[in-house]
C-alpha positions in Angstrom: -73.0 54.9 -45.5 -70.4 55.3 -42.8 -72.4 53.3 -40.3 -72.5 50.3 -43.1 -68.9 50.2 -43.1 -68.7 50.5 -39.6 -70.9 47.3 -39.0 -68.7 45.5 -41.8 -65.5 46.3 -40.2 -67.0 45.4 -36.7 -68.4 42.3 -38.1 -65.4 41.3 -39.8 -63.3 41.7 -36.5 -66.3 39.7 -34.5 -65.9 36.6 -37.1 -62.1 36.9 -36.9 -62.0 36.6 -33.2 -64.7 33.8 -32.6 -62.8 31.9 -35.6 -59.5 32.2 -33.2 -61.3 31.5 -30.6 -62.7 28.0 -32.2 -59.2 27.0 -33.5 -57.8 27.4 -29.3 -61.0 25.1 -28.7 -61.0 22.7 -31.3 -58.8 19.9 -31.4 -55.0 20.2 -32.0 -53.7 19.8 -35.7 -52.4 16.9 -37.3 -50.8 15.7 -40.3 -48.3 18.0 -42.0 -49.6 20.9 -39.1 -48.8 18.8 -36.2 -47.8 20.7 -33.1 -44.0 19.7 -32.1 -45.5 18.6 -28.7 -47.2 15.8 -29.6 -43.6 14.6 -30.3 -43.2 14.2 -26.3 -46.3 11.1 -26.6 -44.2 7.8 -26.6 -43.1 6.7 -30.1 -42.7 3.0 -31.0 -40.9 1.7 -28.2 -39.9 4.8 -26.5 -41.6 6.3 -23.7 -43.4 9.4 -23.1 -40.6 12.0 -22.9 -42.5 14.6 -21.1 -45.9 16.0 -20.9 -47.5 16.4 -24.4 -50.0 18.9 -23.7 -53.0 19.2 -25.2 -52.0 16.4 -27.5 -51.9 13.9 -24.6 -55.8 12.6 -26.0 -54.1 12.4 -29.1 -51.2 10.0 -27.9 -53.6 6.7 -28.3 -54.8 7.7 -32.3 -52.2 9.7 -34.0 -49.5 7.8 -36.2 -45.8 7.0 -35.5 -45.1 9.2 -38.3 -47.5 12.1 -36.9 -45.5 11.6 -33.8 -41.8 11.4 -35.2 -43.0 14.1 -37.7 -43.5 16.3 -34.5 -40.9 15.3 -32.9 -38.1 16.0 -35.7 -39.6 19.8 -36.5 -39.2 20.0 -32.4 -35.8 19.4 -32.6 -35.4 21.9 -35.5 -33.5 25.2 -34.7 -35.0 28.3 -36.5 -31.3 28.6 -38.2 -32.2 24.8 -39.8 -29.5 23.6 -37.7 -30.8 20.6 -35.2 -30.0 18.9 -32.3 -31.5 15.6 -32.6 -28.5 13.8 -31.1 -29.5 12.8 -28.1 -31.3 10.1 -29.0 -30.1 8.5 -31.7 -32.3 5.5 -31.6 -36.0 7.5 -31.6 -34.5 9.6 -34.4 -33.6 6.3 -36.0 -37.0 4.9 -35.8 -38.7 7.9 -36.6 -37.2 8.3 -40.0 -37.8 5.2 -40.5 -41.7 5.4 -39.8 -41.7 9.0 -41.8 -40.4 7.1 -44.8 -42.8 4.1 -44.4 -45.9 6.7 -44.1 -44.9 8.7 -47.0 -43.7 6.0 -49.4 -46.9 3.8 -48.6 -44.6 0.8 -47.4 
């Protein structure tokens, strides 16, 4: 009986790493679970701001609104305070394409 629960805890363990280890393989999230560095892909009219990653095959296919989305949560301090002054402009745009995607506009 001992050695059942053994092999359940053990197999348990198994499936959590290999279910880790798919998500770190598999491709990065989107929508709502977007990483904040596919925010660095260029958005609208604005250039690539830096390297995105993992997300750079991503660049070509995801939304402005996946982008901006990703960019805004980027610029998010853990407090909820931001600092998403610098550019004024991409912030502009990017609410702007958050609200179209949302409200169906």
């Amino acid at each position: 009986m001992i050695l059942d629960i053994e092999k359940m805890v053990l197999a348990g363990a198994l499936s959590m790493g290999a279910t880790q280890a798919f998500a770190e393989l598999s491709e990065p999230l989107r929508g709502p679970e977007i990483g904040s560095s596919a925010g660095n892909c260029f958005v609208g009219p604005f250039p690539i701001a830096s390297k995105p990653g993992h997300y750079a095959s991503l660049c070509e296919v995801m939304t402005d609104a996946e982008k901006c989305l990703a960019y805004v949560k980027y610029h998010f301090n853990s407090d909820g305070s931001s600092n998403l002054t610098t550019h004024p402009e991409k912030l502009k745009y990017c609410v702007e394409a958050i609200s179209k995607e949302l409200l169906g506009e």
